[in-house]
KOLVOGU-81550 format. One record per residue: x, y, z of N, C-alpha, C in turn; residue number from 1. Coordinates in steps of 0.001 Angstrom, whole numbers, plus 500000, padded with zeros to 6 digits. Layout:
REM residues N
+--------+--------+--------+--------+--------+--------+--------+--------+--------+-----+
!   n_px !   n_py !   n_pz !  ca_px !  ca_py !  ca_pz !   c_px !   c_py !   c_pz !   i !
+--------+--------+--------+--------+--------+--------+--------+--------+--------+-----+
!      X !      Y !      Z !      X !      Y !      Z !      X !      Y !      Z ! NUM !
...
+--------+--------+--------+--------+--------+--------+--------+--------+--------+-----+
***
This chain:
REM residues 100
+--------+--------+--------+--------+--------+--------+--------+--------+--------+-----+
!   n_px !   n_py !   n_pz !  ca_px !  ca_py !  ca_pz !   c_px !   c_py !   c_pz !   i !
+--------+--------+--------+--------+--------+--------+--------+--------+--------+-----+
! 212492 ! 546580 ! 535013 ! 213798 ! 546040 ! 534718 ! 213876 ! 544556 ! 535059 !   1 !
! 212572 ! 543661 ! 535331 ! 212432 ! 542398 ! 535629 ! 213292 ! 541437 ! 534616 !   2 !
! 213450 ! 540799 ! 535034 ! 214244 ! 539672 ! 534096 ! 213990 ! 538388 ! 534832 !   3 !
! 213956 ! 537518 ! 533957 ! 213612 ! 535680 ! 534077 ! 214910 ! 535503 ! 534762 !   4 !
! 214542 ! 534005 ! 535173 ! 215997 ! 533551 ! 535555 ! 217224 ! 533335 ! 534448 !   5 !
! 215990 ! 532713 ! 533289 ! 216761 ! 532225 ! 531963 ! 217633 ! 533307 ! 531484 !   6 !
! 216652 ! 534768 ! 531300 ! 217353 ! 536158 ! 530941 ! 218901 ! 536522 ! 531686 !   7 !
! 218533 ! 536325 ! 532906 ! 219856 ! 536556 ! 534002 ! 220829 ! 535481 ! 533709 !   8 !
! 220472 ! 534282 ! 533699 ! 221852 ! 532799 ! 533054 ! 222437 ! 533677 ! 532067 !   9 !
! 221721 ! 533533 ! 530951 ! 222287 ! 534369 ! 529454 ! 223433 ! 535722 ! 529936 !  10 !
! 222746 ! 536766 ! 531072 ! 223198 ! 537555 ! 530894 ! 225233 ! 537270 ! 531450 !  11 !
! 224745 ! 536373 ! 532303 ! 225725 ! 535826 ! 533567 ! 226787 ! 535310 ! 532405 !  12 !
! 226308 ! 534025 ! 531566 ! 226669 ! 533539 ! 530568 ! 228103 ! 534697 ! 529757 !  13 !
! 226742 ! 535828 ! 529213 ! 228001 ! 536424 ! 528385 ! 229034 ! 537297 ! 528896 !  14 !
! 228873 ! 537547 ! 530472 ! 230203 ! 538520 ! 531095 ! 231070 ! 537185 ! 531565 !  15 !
! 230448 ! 535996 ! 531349 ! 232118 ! 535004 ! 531750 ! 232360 ! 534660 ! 530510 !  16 !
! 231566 ! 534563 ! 529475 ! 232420 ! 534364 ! 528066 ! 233440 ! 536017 ! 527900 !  17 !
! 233363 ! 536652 ! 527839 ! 233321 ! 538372 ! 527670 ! 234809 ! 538641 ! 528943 !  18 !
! 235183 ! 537435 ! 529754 ! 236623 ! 537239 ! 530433 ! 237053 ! 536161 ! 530411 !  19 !
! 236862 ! 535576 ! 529211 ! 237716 ! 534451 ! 528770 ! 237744 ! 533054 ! 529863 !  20 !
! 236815 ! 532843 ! 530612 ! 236557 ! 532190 ! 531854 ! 236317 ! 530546 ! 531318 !  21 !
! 235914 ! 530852 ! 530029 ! 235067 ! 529442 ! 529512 ! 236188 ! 528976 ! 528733 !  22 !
! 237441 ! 529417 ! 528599 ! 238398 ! 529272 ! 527579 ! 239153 ! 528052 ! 528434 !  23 !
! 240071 ! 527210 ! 527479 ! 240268 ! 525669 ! 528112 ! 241460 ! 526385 ! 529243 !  24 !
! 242606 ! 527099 ! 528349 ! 243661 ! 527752 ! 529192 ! 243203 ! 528457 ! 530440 !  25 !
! 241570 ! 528848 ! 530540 ! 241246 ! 529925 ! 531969 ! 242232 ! 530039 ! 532973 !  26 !
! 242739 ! 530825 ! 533627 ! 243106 ! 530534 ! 535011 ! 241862 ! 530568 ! 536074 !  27 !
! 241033 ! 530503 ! 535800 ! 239392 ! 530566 ! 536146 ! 238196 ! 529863 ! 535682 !  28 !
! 239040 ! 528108 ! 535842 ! 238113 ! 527428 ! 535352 ! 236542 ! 526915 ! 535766 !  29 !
! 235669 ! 526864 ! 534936 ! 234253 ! 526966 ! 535451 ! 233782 ! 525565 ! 535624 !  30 !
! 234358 ! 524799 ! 536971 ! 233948 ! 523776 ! 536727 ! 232604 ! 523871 ! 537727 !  31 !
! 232148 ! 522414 ! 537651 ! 231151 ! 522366 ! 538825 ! 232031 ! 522796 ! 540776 !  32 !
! 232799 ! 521803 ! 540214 ! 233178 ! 522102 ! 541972 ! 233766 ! 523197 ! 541989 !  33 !
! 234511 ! 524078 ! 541195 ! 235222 ! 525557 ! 541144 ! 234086 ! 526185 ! 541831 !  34 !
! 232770 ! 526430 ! 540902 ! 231690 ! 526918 ! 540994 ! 230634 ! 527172 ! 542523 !  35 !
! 231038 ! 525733 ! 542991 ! 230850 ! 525133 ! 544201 ! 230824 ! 525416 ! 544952 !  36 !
! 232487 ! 525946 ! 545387 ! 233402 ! 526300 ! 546164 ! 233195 ! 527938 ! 546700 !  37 !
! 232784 ! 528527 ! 545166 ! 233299 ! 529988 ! 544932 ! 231601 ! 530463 ! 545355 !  38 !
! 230632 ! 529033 ! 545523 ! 229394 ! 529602 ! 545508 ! 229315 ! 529719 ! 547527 !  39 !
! 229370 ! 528669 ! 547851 ! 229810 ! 529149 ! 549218 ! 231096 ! 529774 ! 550317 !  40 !
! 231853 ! 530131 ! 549732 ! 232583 ! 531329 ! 549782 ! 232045 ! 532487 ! 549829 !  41 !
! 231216 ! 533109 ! 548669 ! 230476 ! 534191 ! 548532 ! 229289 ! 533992 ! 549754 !  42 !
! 228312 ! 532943 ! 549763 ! 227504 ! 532829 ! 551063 ! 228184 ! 533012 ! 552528 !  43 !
! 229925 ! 532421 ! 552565 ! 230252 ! 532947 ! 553902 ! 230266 ! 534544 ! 553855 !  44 !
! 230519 ! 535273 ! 552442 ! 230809 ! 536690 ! 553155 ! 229907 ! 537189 ! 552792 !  45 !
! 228444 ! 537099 ! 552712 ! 226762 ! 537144 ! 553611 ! 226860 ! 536780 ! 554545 !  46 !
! 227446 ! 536096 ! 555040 ! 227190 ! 535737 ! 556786 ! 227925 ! 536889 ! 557438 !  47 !
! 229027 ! 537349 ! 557168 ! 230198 ! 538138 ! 557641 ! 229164 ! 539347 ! 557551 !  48 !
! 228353 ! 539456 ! 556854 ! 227883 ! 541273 ! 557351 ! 227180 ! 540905 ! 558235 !  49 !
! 226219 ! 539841 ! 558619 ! 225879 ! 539352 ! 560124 ! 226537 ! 539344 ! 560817 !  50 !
! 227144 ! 538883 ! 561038 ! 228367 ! 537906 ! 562085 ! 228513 ! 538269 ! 563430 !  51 !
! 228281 ! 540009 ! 563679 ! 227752 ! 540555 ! 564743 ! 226803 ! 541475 ! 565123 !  52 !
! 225896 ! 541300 ! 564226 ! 224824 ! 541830 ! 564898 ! 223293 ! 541397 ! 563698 !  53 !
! 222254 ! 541639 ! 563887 ! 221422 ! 541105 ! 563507 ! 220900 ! 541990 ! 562014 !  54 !
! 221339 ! 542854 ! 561640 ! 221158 ! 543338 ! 560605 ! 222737 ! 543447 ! 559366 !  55 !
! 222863 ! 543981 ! 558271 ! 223948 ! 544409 ! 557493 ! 224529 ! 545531 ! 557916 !  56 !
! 225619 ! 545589 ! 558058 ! 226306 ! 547394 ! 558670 ! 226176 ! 548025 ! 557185 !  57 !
! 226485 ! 547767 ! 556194 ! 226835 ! 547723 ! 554916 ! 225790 ! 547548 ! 554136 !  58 !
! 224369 ! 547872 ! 553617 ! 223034 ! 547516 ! 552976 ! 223983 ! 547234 ! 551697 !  59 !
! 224684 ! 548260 ! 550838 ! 225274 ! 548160 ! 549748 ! 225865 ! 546940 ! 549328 !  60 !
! 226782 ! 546852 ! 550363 ! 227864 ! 545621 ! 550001 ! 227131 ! 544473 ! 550205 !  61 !
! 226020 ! 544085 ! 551495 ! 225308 ! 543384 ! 551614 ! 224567 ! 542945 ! 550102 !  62 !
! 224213 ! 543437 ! 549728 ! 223269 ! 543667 ! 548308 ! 223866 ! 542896 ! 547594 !  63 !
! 225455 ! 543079 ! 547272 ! 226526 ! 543115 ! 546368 ! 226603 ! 541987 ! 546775 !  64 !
! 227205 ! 540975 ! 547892 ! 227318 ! 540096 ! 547744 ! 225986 ! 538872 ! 547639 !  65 !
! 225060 ! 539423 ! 547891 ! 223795 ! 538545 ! 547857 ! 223548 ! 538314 ! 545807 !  66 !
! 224295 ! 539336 ! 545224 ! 224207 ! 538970 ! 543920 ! 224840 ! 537986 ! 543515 !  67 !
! 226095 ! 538138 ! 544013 ! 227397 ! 537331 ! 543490 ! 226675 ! 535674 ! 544237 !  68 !
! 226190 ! 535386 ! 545296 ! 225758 ! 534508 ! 545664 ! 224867 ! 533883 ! 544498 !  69 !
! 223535 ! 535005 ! 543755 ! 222781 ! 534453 ! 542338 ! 223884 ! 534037 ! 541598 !  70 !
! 224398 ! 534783 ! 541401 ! 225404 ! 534638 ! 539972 ! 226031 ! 533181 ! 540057 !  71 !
! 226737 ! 533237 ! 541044 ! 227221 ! 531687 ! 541235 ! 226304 ! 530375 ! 540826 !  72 !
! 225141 ! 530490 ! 541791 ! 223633 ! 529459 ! 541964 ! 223219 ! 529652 ! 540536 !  73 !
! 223266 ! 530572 ! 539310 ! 222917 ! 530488 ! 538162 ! 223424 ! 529460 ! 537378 !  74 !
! 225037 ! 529932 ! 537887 ! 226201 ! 529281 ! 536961 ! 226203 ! 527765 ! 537134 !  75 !
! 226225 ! 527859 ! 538126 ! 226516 ! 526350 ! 538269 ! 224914 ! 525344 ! 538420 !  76 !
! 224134 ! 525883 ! 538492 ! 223226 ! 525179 ! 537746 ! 222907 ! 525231 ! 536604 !  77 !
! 223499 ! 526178 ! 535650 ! 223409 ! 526145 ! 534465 ! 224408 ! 525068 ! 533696 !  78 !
! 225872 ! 525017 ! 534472 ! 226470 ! 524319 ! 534005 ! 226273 ! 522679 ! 534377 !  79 !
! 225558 ! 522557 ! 535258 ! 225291 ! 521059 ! 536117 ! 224241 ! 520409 ! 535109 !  80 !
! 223645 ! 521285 ! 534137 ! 222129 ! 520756 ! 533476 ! 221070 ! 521329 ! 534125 !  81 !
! 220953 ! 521694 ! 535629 ! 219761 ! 521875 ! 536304 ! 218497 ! 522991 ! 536113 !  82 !
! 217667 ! 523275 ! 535799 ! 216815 ! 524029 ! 535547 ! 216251 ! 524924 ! 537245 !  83 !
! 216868 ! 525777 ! 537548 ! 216322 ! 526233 ! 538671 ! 214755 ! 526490 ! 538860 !  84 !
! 213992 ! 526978 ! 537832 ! 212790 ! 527234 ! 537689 ! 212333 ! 525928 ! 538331 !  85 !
! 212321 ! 524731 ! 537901 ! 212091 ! 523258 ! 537747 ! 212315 ! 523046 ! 539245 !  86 !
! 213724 ! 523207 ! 539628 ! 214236 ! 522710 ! 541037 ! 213162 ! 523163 ! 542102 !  87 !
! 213028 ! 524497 ! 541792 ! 212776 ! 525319 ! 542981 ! 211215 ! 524793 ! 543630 !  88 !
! 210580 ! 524602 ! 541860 ! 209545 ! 524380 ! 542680 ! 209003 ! 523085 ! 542773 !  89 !
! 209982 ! 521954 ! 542327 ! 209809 ! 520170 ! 542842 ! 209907 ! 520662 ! 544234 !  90 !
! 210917 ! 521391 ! 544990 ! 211536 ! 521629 ! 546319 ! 210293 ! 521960 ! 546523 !  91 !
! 209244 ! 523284 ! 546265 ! 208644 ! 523802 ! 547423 ! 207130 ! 522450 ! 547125 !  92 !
! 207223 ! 522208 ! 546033 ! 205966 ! 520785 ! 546546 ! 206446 ! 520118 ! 547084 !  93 !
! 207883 ! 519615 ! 547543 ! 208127 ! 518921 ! 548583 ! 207851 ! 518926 ! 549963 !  94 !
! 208117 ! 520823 ! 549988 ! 208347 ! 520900 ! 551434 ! 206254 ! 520993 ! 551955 !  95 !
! 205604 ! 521340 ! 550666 ! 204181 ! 521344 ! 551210 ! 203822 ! 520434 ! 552187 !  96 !
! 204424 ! 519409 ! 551803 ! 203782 ! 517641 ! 552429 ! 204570 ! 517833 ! 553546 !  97 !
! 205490 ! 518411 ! 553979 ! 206549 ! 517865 ! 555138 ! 205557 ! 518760 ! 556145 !  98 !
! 206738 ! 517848 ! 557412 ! 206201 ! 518481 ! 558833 ! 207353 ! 519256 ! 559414 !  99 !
! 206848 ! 520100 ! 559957 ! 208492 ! 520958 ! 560613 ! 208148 ! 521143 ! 561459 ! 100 !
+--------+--------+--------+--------+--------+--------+--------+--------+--------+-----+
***
């Protein structure tokens, strides 16, 4: 059931066309900073199944929001121009050379 990143944008793509999200009137407009916002939001409530103790109480919901976290990071690099494929891995030849 593998899918590309590109496959997953597309798919992401047609359930926000498919709620009228991309429409000028939205009450759910897809901007970059909307996107932004809504992308670390979703990363705080990944932290929240941490928050006290070192594992998820919740594997499920945990799961659930670790998607919505992709979904976001799709969107809004899809909408920014950015090629994640591209990003990810300028980033990890970056980090080859570094010292930590």
């Amino acid at each position: 059931m593998g899918m590309t990143l590109t496959e997953l944008t597309d798919r992401m793509h047609e359930f926000v066309r498919s709620q009228g999200w991309y429409e000028p009137d939205s009450a759910r407009p897809q901007t970059v900073r909307n996107l932004a916002a809504s992308l670390a939001i979703e990363a705080a409530e990944v932290l929240e199944h941490v928050q006290w103790g070192d594992g998820p109480r919740d594997a499920k919901a945990f799961r659930e929001e670790l998607a919505d976290v992709q979904l976001y990071l799709l969107q809004l690099a899809s909408i920014s121009g950015i090629s994640l494929e591209e990003a990810v891995l300028e980033k990890l030849e970056k980090n080859e050379g570094r010292r930590w």
